[in-house]
N, CA, C and O of each residue as an XYZ file, in Angstrom:
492
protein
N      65.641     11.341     74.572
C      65.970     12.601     73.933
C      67.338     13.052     74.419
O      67.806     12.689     75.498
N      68.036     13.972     73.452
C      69.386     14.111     74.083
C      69.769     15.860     73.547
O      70.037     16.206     72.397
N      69.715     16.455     74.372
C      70.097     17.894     73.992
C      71.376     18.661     74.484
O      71.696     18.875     75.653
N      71.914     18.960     73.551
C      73.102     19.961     73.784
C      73.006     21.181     73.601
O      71.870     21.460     73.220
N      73.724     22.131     73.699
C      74.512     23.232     72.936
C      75.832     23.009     71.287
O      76.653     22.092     71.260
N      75.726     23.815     70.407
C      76.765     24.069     69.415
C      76.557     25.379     69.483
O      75.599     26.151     69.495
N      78.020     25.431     69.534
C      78.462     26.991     69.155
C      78.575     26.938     67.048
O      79.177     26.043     66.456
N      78.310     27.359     66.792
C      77.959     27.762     65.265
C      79.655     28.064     64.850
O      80.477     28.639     65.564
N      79.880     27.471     63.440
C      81.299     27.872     63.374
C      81.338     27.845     61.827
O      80.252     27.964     61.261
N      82.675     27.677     60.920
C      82.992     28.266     60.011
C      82.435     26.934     58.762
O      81.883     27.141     57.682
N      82.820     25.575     59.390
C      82.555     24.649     58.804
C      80.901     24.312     58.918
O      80.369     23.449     58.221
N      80.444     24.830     59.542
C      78.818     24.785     59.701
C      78.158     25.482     58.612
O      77.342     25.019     57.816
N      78.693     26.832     58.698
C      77.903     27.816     57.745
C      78.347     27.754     56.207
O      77.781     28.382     55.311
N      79.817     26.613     55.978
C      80.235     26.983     54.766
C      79.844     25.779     53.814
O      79.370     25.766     52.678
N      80.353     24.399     55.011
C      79.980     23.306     54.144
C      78.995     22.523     53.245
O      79.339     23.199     52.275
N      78.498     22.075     52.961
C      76.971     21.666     52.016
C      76.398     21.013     52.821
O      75.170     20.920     52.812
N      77.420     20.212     53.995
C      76.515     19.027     54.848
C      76.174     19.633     56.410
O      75.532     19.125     57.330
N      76.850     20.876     56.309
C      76.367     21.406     57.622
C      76.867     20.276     58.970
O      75.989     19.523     59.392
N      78.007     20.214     59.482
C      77.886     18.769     59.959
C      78.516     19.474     61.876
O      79.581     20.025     62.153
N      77.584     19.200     62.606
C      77.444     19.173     63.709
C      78.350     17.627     64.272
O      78.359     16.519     63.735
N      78.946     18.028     65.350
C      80.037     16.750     66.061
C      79.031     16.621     67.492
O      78.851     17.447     68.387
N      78.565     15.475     67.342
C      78.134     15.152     69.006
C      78.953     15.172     70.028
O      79.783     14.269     70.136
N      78.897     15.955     70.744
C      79.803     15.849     72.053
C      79.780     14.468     72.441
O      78.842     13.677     72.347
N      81.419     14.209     73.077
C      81.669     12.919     73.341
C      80.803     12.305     74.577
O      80.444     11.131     74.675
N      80.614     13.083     75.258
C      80.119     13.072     76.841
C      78.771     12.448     76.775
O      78.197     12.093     77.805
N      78.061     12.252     75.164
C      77.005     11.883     74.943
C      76.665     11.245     74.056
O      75.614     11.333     73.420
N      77.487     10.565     73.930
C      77.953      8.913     72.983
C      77.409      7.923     73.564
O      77.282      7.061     72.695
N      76.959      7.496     74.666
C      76.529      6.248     75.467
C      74.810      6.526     75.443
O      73.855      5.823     75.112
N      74.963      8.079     76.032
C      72.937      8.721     75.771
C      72.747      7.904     74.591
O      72.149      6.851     74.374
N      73.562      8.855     73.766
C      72.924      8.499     72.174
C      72.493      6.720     71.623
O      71.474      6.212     71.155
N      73.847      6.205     71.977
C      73.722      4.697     71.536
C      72.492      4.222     72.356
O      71.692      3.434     71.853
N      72.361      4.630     73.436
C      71.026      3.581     74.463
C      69.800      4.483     73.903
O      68.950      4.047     73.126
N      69.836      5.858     74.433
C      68.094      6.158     73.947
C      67.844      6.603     72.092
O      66.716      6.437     71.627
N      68.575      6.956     71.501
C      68.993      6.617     69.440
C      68.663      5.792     68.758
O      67.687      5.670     68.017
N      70.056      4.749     69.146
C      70.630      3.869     67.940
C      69.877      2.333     68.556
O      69.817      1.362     67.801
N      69.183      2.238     70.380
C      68.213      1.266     70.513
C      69.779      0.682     71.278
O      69.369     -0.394     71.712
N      71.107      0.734     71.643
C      71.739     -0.284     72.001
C      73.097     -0.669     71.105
O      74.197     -1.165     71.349
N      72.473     -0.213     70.055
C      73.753     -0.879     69.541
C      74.338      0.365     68.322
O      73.783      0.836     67.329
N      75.674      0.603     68.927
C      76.027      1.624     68.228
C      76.867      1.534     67.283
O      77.165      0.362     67.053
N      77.609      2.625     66.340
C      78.941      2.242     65.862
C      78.339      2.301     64.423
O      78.515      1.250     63.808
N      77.763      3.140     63.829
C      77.060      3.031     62.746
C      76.155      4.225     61.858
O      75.542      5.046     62.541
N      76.080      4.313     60.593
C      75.716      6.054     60.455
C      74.098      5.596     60.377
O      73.799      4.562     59.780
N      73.150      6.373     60.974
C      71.806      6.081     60.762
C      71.168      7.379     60.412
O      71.353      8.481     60.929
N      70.147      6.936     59.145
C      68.919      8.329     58.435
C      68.884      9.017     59.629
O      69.153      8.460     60.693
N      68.407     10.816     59.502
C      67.787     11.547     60.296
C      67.036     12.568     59.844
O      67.344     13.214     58.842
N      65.832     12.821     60.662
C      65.175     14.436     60.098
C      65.257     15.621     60.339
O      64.292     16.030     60.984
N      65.843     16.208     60.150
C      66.696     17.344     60.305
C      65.424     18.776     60.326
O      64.598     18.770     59.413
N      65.389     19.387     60.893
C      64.944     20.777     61.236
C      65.467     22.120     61.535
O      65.104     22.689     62.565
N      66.240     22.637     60.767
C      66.795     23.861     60.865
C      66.192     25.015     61.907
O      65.205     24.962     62.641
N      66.872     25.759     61.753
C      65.705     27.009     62.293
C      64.650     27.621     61.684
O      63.757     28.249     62.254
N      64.806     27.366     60.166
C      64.102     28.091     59.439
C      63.044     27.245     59.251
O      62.107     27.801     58.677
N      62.839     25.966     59.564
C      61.696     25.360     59.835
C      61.623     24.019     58.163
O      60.584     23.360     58.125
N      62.193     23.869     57.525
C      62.180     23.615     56.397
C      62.629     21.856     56.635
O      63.778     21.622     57.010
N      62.050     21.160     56.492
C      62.184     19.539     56.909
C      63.359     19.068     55.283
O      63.226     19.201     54.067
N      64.463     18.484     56.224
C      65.334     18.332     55.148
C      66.134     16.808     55.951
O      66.495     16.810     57.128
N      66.287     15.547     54.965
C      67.447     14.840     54.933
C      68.501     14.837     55.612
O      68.848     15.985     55.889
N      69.267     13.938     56.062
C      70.028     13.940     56.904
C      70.780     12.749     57.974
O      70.143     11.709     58.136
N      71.896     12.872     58.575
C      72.161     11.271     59.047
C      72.815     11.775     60.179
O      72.853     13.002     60.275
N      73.333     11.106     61.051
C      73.788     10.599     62.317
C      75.372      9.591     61.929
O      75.506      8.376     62.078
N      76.385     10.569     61.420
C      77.515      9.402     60.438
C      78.212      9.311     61.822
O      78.172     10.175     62.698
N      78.917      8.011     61.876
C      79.713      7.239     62.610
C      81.151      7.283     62.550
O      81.326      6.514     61.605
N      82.217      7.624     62.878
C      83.156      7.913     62.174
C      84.637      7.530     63.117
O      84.518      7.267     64.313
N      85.179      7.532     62.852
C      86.987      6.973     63.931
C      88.069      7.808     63.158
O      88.548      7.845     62.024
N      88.220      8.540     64.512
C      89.700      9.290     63.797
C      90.413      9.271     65.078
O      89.737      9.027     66.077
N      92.069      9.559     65.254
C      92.735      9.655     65.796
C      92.556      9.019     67.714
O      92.856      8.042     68.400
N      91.898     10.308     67.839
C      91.597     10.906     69.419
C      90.174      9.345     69.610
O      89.685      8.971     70.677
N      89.885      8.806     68.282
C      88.693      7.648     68.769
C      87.379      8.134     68.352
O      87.172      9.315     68.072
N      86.217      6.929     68.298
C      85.095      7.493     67.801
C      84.082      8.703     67.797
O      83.883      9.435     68.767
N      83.400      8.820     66.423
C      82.472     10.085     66.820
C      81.320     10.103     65.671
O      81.406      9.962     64.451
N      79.956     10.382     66.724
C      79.170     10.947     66.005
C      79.144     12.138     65.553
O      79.668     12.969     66.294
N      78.542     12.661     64.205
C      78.212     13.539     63.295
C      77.110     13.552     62.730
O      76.684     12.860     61.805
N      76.483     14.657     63.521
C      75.256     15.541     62.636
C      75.398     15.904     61.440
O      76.030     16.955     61.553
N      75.110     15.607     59.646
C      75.245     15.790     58.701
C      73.554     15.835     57.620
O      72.735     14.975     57.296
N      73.656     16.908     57.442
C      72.880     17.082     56.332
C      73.072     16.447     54.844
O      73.966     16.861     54.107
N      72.290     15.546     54.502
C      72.195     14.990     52.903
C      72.129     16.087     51.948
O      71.548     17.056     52.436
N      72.476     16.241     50.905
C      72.355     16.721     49.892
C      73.304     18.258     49.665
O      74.492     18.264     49.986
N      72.792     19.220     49.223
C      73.655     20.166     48.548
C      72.395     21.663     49.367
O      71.393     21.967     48.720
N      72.611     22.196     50.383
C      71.463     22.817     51.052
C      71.922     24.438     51.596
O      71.879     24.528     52.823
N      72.381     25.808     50.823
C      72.794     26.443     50.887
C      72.260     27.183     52.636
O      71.123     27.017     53.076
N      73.159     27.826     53.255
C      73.462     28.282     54.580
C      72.490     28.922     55.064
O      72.373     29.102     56.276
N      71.499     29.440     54.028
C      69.956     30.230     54.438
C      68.917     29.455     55.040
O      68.029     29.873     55.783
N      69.127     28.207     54.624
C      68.166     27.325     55.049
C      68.352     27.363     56.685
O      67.342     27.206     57.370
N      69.274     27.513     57.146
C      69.326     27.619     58.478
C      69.350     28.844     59.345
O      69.839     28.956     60.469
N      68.627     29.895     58.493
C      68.081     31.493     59.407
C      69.942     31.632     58.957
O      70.803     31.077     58.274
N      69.740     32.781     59.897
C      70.626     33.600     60.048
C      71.570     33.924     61.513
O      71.795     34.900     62.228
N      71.958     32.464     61.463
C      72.924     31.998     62.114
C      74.146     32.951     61.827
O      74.198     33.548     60.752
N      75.196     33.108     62.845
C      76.507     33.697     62.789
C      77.664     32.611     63.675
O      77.544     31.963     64.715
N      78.622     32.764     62.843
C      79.459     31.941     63.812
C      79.755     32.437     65.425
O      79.677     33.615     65.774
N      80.001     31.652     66.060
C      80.166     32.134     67.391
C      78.224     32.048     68.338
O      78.153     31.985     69.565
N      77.371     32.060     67.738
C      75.997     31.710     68.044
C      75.809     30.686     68.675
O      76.255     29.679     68.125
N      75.206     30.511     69.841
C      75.197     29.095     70.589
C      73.808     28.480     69.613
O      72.967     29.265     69.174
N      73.753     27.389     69.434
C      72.178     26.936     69.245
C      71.970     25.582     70.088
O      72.920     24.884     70.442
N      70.477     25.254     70.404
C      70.625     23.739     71.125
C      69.888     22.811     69.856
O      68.928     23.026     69.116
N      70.611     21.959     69.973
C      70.639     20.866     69.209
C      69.616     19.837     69.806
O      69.944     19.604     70.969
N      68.278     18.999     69.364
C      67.517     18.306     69.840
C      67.557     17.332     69.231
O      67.714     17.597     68.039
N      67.464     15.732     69.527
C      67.596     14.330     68.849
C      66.717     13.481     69.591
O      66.914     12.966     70.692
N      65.623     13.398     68.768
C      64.625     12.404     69.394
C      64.162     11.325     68.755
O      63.500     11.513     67.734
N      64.362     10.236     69.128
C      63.693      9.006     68.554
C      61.941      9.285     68.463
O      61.237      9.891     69.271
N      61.556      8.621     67.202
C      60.418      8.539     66.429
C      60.090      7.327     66.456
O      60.637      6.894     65.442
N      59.350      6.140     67.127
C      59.450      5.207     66.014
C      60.941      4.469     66.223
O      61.718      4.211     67.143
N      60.809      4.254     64.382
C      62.097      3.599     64.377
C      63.220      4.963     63.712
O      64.366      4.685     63.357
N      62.824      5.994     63.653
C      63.530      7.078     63.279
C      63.830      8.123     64.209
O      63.052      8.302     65.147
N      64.804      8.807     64.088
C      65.330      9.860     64.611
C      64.949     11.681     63.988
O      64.870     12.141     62.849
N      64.829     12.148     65.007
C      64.834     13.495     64.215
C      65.568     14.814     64.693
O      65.189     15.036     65.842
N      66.372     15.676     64.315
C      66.821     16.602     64.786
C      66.362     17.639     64.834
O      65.696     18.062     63.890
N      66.565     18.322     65.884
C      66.196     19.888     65.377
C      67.037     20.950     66.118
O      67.430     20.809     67.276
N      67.302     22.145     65.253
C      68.100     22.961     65.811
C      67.348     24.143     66.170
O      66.669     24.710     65.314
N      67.395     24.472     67.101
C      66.855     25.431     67.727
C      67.689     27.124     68.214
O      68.597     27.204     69.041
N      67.230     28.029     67.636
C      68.315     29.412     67.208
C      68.221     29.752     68.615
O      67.663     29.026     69.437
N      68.977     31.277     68.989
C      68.609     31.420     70.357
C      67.263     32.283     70.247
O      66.423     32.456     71.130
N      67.272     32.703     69.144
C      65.672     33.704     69.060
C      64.335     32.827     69.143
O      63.231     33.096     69.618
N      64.787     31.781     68.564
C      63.160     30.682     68.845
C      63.112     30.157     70.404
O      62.111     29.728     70.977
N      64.575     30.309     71.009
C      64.380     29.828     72.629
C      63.656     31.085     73.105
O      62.535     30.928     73.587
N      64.066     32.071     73.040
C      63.787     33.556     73.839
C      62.215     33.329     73.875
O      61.579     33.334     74.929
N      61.535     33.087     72.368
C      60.896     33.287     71.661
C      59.846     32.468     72.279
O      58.833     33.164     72.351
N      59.584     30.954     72.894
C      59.585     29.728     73.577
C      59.126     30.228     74.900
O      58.049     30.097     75.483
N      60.629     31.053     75.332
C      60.359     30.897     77.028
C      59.342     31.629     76.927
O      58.290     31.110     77.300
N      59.277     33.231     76.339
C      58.370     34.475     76.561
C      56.664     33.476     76.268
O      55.641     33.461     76.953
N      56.910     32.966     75.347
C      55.365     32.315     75.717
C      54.889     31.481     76.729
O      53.676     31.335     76.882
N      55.707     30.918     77.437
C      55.455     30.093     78.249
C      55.274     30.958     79.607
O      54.673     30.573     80.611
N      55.863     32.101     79.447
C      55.572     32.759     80.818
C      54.801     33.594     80.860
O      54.735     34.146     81.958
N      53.677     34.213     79.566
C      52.813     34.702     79.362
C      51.396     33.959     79.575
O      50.283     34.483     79.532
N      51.687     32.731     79.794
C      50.588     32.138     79.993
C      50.293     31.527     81.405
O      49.229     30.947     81.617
């Protein structure tokens, strides 16, 4: 499993693919506990918003300038609601767990963390 932080930004909330950049620092995580070893390649994913709504999605592979990078990208055409009511500048943590032979994401708001801990310490 591999979890970060994203800060929420302009290209997140505007674009159709919603596309999250894996921090570089976690390019080697990803390829060994992910992609099984062998990286360098866009692979399916299941994507989980905040709003809970199971949607399409990939893991794209990509080389620009500064050198390789993964990208969190949503398939299809999926307007900005689907993901609560996110604001730019919003931290969220980002979750990627192998399934199987599949991957799945999920983004997690800071109100479902709050939301998380308070139960866990009620019990």
């Amino acid at each position: 499993m591999i979890t970060f932080f994203f800060t929420v930004n302009k290209s997140f909330l505007e674009r159709t693919n919603h596309p999250i950049t894996i921090p570089r620092a976690y390019n080697s995580d990803l390829v060994s506990a992910i992609y099984g070893g062998t990286g360098g390649r866009t692979i399916p994913v299941t994507l989980t918003p905040p709003k809970g709504r199971i949607l399409n999605g990939e893991i794209y592979y990509g080389k620009a300038s500064y050198g390789p990078y993964y990208q969190i990208k949503v398939l299809g055409q999926y307007p900005s609601d689907y993901f609560g009511d996110l604001k730019i500048g919003e931290s969220v943590m980002v979750s990627i767990v192998k399934s199987g032979r599949h991957a799945n994401v999920r983004i997690i708001s800071q109100k479902q963390a709050r939301a998380a801990a308070e139960k866990l310490m009620s019990q």
